[in-house]
N, C-alpha and C positions, 0 to 999 in steps of 0.2 A: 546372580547365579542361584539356583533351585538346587535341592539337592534331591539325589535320584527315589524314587519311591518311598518318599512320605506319607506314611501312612494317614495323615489329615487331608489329602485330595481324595478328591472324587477316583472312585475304582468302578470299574465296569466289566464285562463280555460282552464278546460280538453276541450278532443270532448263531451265528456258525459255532460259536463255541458253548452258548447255552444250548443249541439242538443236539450238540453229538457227546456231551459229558453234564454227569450229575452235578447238582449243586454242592456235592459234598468235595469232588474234587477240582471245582474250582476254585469253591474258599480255601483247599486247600496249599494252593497255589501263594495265594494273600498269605497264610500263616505261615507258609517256608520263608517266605519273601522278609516278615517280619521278625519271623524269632533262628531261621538260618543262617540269612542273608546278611540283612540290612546291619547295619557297624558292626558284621564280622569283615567283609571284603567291602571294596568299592565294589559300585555297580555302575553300570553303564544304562543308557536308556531302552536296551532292548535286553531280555535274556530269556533263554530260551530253557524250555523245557522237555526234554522224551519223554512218553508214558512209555515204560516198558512193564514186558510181564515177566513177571518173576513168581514161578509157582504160584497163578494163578489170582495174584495179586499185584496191585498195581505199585510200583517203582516211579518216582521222579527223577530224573537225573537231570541236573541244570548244568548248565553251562553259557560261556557269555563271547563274545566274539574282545579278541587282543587278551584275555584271562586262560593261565594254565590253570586254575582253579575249577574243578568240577564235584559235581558233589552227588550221590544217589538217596535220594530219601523213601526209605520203605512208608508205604502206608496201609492201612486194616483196611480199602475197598476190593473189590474183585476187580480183575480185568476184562474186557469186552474186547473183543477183538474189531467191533465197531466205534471204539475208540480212536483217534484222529491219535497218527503216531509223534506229533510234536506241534505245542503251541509255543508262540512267544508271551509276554507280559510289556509291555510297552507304556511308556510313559512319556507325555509329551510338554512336561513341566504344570499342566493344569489338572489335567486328570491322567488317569493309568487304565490300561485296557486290554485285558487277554484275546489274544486273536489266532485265530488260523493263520497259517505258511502265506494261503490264497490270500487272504486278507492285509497282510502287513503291509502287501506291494501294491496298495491303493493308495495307501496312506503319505 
């Protein structure tokens, strides 16, 4: 058994999600993941993420499916309203990979 996002695998984004969000807030993603997340709660192999706007800057709020545990993390970017309103982070015990809604259901 693997245990869920290990930061020594390989980490990725789709094209969908390096086309519609900066590189600032996807590392960002990685860095909730690591100093949030990861050995404060279990985590499960998908979690999900809202971009919301919050005064004009951008909010995370995670959440994970069978988890009351929800969390909103402010961050210093602007919001876009051509921002994609929720990605997931996925991990498939080899590598980890931020993905669009669209995207996960190929998978």
């Amino acid at each position: 058994m693997f245990e869920q996002f290990d930061r020594n695998r390989s980490r990725f984004a789709s094209v969908g999600v390096v086309s519609s969000l900066p590189g600032e807030l996807i590392d960002s993603i990685w860095v909730i993941i690591d100093l949030n997340l990861k050995g404060v709660i279990p985590l499960t192999n998908v979690l999900t993420f809202d971009l919301v706007n919050r005064g004009g800057l951008v909010t995370m709020h995670f959440s994970q499916e069978n988890s009351e545990v929800e969390m909103d993390i402010d961050l210093p970017f602007h919001y876009s309203n051509n921002y994609p309103k929720q990605v997931f982070a996925f991990d498939d015990g080899t590598r980890q990979t931020i993905l669009l809604p669209s995207e996960i259901k190929q998978r």
